[in-house]
C-alpha positions in Angstrom: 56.1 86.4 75.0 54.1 88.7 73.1 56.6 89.2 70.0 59.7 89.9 72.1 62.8 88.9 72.1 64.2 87.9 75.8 68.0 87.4 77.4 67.7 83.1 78.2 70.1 83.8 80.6 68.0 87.2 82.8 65.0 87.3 80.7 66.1 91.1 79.6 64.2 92.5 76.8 66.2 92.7 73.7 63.4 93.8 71.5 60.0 94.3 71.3 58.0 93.1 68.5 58.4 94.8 65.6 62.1 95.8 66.4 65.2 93.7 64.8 66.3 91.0 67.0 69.1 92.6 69.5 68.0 95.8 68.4 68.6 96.7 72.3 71.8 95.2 72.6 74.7 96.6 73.5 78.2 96.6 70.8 81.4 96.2 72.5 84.1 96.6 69.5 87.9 96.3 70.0 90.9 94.9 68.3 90.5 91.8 66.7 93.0 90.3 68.7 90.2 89.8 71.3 88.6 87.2 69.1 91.2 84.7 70.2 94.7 84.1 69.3 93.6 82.1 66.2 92.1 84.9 64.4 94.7 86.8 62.7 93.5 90.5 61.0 95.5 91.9 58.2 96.6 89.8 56.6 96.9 91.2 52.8 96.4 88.1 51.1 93.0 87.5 52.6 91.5 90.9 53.2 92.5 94.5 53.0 90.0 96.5 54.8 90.7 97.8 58.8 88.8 94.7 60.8 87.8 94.9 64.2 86.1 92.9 66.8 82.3 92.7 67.4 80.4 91.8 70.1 76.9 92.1 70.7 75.8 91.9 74.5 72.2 91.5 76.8 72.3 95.0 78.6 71.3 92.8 81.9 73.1 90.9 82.5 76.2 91.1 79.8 76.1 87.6 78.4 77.1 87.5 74.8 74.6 87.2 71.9 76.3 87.5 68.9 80.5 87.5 68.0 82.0 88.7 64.9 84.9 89.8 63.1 83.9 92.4 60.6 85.0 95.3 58.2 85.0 98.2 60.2 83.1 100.2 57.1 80.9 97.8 57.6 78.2 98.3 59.7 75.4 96.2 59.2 75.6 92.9 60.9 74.2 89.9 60.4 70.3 90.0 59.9 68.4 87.9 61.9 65.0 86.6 61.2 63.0 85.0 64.0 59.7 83.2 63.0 57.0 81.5 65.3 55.7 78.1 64.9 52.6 78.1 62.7 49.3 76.5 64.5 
């Protein structure tokens, strides 16, 4: 559809071409916690950076796109490269 990236689920644009994929997504963060109860956070053996919760969401119709536990320094996520099919 012309380079952009759609919602499956409402057909929302999420970004136009040109633009990183869920560049107009929404973030919902929160305690990791909301990731389920078999994600644990702080644990000193395994990490000891603050985590948090990551969510990326279509701003139609709120489905989620993308779920991570992450740093909370860090704030990149995940690049994500979206090619079309070669004639």
């Amino acid at each position: 559809m012309n380079g952009k990236i759609h919602c499956a689920h409402c057909d929302h644009v999420l970004a136009e071409a040109g633009e990183p994929a869920l560049h107009r997504a929404l973030t919902r963060r929160g305690d990791v916690a909301k990731a389920g109860p078999q994600v644990r956070a702080g644990v000193p053996a395994f990490i000891r950076a603050a985590v948090e919760f990551r969510q990326k969401l279509c701003p139609g119709c709120h489905t989620a796109l993308l779920t991570e536990v992450a740093a909370v320094d860090d704030v990149a996520t995940r690049e994500t490269t979206l090619t079309t099919p070669s004639d």
